[in-house]
VOMIMAR-314081 format. One record per residue (C-alpha): x, y, z; residue in one letter. Coordinates in steps of 0.02 Angstrom, whole numbers, padded with zeros to 5 digits, always signed. Example, Ala and Ser with C-alpha at 12.3 -4.5 7.8 and 13.67 -1.06 7.14 Angstrom:
<rs>
+00615-00225+00390a/+00684-00053+00357s/
</rs>
This chain:
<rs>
+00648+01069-00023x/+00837+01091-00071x/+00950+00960-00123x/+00972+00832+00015x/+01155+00821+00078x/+01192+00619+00076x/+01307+00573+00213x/+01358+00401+00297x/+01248+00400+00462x/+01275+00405+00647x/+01244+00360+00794x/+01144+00521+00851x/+01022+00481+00685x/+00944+00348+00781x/+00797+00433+00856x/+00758+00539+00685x/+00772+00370+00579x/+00685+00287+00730x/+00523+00407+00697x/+00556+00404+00490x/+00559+00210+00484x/+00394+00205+00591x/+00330+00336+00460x/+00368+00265+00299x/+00326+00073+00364x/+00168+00011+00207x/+00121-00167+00185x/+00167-00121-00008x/+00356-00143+00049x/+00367-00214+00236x/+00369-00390+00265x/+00361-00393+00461x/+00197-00314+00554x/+00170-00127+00594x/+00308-00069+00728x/+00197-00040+00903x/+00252+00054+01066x/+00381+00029+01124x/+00499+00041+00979x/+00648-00031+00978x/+00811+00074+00945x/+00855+00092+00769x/+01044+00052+00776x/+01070-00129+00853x/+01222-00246+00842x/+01175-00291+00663x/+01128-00135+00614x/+01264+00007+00657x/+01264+00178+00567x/+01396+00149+00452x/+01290+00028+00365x/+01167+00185+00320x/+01185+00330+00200x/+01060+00464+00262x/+00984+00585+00164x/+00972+00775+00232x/+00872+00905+00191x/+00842+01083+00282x/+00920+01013+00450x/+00815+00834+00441x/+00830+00659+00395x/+00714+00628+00248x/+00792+00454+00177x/+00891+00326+00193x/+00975+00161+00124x/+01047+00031+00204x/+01206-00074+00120x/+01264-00233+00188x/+01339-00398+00160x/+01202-00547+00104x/+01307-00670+00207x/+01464-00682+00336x/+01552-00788+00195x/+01711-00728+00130x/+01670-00811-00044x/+01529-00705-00042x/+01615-00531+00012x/+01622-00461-00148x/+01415-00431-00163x/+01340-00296-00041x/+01136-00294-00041x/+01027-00153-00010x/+00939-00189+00141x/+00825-00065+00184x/+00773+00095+00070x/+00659+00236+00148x/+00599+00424+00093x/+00481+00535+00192x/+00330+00557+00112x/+00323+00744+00097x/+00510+00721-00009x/+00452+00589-00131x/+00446+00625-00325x/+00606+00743-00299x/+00737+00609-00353x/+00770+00584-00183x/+00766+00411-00216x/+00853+00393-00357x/+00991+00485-00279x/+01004+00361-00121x/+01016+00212-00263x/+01152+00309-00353x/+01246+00337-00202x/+01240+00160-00119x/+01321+00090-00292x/+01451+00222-00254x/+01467+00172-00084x/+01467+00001-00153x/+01609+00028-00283x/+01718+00125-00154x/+01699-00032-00036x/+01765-00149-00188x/+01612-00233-00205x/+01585-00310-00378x/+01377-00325-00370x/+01237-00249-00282x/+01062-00336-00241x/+00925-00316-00174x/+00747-00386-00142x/+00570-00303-00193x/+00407-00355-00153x/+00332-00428-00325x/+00177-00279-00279x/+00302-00135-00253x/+00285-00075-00446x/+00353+00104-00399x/+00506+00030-00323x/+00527-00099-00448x/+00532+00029-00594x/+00663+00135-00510x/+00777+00002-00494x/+00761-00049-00640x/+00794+00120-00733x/+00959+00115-00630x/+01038-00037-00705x/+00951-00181-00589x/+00867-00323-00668x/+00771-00460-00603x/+00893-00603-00573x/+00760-00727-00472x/+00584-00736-00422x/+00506-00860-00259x/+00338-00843-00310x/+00192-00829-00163x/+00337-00795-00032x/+00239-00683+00093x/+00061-00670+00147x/+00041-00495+00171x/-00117-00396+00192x/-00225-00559+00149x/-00146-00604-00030x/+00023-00691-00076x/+00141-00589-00138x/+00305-00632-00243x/+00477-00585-00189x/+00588-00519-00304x/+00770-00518-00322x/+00864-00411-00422x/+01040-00357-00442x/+01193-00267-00558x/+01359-00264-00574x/+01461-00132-00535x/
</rs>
């Protein structure tokens, strides 16, 4: 697989990120149940494309990130948060992940935000490494959070400055 191309998304990714969201969903990072039939668009009123850089490889969508604001409060506008963070299977181990981070704290920067954050499921080791080896450390920790799969599970936030 070559390079992806990293791009803001649009509205025409919908159905692709539609099917690669359904893909990727694990109870290692989801907190909400399996999607079932019938799905429910991708882009909504809170979620609209230029909230998502896409990954593209070879003509297809194989990741994506999603930046956005924690709250509506303008003391607060300075922080964006990654809220939502997906690779297709089949591109995974390529730095294709890595890549998406680096870019949403570019994104980040170029919007004039001053800290990125983000939350991780206290299970998620593989995703909690990564962000860690790009500058994110854990800031706060509500233990037993979720009950997921039949165990509690910690939720972990973490964040860096830009």
């Amino acid at each position: 697989m070559p390079d992806p191309y990293i791009r803001t998304a649009r509205l025409d990714d919908d159905a692709e990120l539609s099917v690669l969201d359904r893909a990727t969903w694990s109870p290692l990072h989801a907190v909400m149940p399996e999607p079932q039939p019938p799905y429910d668009p991708f882009f909504d009123e809170r979620h609209s494309p230029d909230g998502y850089l896409v990954a593209e490889a070879e003509g297809r969508i194989v990741g994506y990130i999603r930046l956005a604001h924690p709250t509506p409060l303008a003391s607060n506008a300075h922080v964006l948060a990654i809220q939502g963070f997906a690779v297709a299977e089949e591109a995974r181990g390529r730095g294709l992940g890595r890549a998406l981070i680096r870019a949403a704290v570019e994104e980040a920067r170029g919007r004039g935000a001053r800290r990125l954050t983000l939350r991780v499921l206290g299970h998620n080791a593989p995703a909690r490494t990564l962000y860690e080896s790009e500058g994110f450390t854990v800031e706060g920790v509500l233990p037993e959070e979720f009950h997921l799969d039949g165990r509690y599970v910690d939720d972990i936030l973490m964040g860096r400055q830009l």
